[in-house]
C-alpha positions in Angstrom: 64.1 15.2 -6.8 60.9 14.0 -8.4 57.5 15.2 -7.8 53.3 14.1 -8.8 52.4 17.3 -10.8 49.1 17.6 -11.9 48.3 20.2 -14.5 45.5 21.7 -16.4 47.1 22.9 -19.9 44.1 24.1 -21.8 40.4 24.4 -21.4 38.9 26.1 -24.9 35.0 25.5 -24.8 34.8 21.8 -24.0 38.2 20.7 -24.9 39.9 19.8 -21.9 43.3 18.3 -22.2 45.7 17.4 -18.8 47.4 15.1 -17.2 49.0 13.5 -13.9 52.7 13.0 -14.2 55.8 12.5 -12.4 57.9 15.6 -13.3 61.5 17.0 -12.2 64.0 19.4 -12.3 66.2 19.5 -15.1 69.4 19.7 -14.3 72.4 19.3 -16.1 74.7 19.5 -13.2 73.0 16.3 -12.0 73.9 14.3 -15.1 71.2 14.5 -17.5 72.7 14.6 -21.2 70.0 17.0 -22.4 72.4 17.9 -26.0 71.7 14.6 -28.0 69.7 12.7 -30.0 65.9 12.4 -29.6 63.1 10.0 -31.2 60.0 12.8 -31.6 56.8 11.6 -31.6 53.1 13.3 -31.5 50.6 15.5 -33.5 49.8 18.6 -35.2 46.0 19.4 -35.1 45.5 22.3 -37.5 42.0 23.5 -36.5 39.3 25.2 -38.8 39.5 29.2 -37.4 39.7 28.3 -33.5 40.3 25.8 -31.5 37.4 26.6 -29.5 35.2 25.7 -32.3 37.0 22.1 -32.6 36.8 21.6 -36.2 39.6 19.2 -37.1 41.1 19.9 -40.7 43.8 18.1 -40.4 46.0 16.1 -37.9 49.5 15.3 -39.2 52.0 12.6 -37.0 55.2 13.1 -35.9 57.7 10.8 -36.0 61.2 11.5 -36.3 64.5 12.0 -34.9 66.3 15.4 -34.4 69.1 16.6 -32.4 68.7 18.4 -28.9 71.6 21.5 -28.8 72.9 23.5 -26.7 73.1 27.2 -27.6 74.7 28.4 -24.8 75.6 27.9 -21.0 71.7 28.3 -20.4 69.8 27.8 -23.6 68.8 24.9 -25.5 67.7 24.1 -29.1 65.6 22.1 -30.5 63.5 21.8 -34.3 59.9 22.5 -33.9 57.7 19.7 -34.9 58.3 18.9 -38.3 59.4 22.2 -39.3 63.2 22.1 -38.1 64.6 21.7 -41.4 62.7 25.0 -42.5 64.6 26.7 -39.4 61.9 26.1 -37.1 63.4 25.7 -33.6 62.3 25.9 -29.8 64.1 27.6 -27.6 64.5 25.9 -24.0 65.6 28.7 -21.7 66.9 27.7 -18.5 67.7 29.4 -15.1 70.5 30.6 -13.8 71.2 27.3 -11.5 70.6 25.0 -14.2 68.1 23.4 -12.3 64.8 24.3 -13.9 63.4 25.1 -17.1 62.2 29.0 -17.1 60.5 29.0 -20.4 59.7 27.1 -23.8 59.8 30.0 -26.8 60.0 29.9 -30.3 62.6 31.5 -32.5 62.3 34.7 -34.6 61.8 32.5 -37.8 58.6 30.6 -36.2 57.2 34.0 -34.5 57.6 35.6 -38.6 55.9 32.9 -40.1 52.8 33.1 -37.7 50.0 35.4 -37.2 51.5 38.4 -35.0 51.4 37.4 -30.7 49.5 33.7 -31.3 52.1 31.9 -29.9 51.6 30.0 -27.0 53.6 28.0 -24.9 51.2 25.7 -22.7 53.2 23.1 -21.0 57.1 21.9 -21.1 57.6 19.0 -18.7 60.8 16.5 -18.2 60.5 13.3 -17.1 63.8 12.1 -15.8 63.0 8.9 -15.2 62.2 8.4 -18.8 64.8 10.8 -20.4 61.7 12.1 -22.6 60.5 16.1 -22.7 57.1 17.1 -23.9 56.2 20.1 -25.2 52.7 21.3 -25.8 52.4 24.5 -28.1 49.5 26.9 -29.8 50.1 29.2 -32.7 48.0 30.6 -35.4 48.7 30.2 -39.1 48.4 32.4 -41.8 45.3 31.2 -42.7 44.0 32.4 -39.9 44.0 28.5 -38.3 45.1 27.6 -34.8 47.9 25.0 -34.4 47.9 22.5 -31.4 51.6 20.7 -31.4 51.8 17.6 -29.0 55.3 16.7 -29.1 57.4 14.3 -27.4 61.2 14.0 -27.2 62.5 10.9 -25.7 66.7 10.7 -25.6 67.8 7.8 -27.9 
């Protein structure tokens, strides 16, 4: 079943980022082949101190493929940005029916790396139609630096 979602993901002092799409369920009982292959595309914007303050240091493309696991009946796996070779991963929980996705979380090597309780996991859409998941993610560094990561996961 597909649905119009709108959604407001973040509003930090001026910087307003959403979106319309068409969003769904996933569901792997309905045939989606979520373990795979994906082209990943987007951006890291690594901010100067806050976000709020929207000083841009640096913003670093992504563009590559990885592979889409699953870890078990109702958990996926998948590298973090460009940081999945350094062990890096998201973790896509799902629920119970396999029907929805119940949260987007990092793994105990991303949440050691970071400043202590700065991650944030602002949106995780599917679009079936498209076979592509995006994932939109806040962390702060160990410089002290928030971390905006706009990735996007299309199946090959």
């Amino acid at each position: 079943m597909a649905l119009m979602k709108f959604f407001l993901t973040i509003f930090f002092s001026g910087l307003l980022f959403c979106g319309c799409q068409k969003a769904s369920s996933v569901s792997v009982d309905a045939g989606i082949a979520l373990p795979g292959t994906y082209n990943a595309t987007g951006t890291i914007t690594t901010y100067s101190g806050q976000i709020k303050d929207s000083i841009i240091i640096r913003i670093t493309p992504i563009n590559l493929a990885k592979d889409f696991l699953g870890n078990n009946d109702t958990e996926l796996v998948c590298g973090y940005a460009l940081l999945g070779s350094s062990g890096w991963n998201y973790i896509i929980d799902l629920n119970s029916d396999k029907q929805s996705v119940k949260a987007l979380d990092a793994n105990e090597t991303i949440l050691t790396s970071i400043t202590a309780n700065s991650w944030q996991s602002i949106s995780a859409a599917y679009d079936e139609a498209t076979s592509t998941f995006h994932f939109l993610t806040l962390y702060k560094n160990g410089s002290g630096n928030d971390v905006l990561v706009n990735e996007f996961l299309k199946k090959q």
